[in-house]
C-alpha positions as CSV (number, residue, x, y, z in Angstrom):
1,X,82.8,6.1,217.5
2,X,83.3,7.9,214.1
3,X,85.2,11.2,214.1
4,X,82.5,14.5,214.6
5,X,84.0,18.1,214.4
6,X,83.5,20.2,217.5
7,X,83.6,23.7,217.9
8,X,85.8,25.5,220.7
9,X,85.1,29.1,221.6
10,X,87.0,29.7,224.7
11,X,89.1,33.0,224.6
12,X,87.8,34.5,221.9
13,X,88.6,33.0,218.2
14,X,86.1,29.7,217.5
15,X,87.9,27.5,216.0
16,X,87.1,23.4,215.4
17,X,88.6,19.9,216.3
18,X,87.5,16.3,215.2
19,X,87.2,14.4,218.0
20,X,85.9,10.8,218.3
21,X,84.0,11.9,221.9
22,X,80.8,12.7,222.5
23,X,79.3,16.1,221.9
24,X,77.8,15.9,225.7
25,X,81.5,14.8,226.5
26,X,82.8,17.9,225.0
27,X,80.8,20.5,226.2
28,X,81.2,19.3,229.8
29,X,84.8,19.6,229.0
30,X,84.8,23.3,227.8
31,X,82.2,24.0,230.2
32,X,84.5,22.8,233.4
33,X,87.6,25.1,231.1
34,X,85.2,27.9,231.4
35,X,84.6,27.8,234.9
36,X,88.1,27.2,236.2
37,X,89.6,30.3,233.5
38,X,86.5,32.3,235.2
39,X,88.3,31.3,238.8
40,X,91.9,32.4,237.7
41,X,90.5,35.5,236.0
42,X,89.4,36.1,239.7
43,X,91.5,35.6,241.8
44,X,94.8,36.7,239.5
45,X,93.2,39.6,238.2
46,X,94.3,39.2,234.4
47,X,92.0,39.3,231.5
48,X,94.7,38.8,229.0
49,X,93.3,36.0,227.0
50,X,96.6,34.3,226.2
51,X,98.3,34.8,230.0
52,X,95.0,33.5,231.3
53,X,95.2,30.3,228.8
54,X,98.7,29.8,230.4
55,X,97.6,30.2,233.9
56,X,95.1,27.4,233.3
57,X,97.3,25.4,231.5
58,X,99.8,25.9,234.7
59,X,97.0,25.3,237.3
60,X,95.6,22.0,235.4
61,X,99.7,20.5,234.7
62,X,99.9,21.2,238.5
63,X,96.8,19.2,239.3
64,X,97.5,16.6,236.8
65,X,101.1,16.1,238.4
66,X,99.5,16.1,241.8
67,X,97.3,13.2,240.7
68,X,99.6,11.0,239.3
69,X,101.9,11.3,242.4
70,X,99.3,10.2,244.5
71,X,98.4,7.0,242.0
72,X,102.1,5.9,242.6
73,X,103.0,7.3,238.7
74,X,104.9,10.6,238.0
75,X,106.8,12.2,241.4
76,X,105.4,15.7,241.6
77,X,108.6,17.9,241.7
């Protein structure tokens, strides 16, 4: 698939990425983002754009690490 450019707008700036996925592919990505930054905005109480960018990035390393020790791959810690 030939490289498209794809505009993020998730905390705030907009800012663009060439990707070889799909635009559908792509929206449901930021789309599930949205939802799961909505969750931690929540339930943590922050708005802080940056401190809720790392929260996600925490929760989704966490799941991802979870995951792979399940497959048999990475040993979660």
């Amino acid at each position: 698939m030939p490289l498209t450019t794809f505009n993020v707008d998730l905390i705030g700036p907009v800012f663009a990425i060439q990707t070889d996925e799909s635009l559908d592919y792509m929206q449901s990505l930021v789309s599930r983002l949205r939802d799961r930054m909505a969750v931690i905005k929540t339930s943590a109480k922050v708005s802080d754009p940056l401190k809720l960018s790392i929260l996600l990035c925490i929760t989704l390393m966490d799941e991802l690490v979870r995951e792979r020790a399940k497959a048999g791959g990475d040993k979660a810690s």
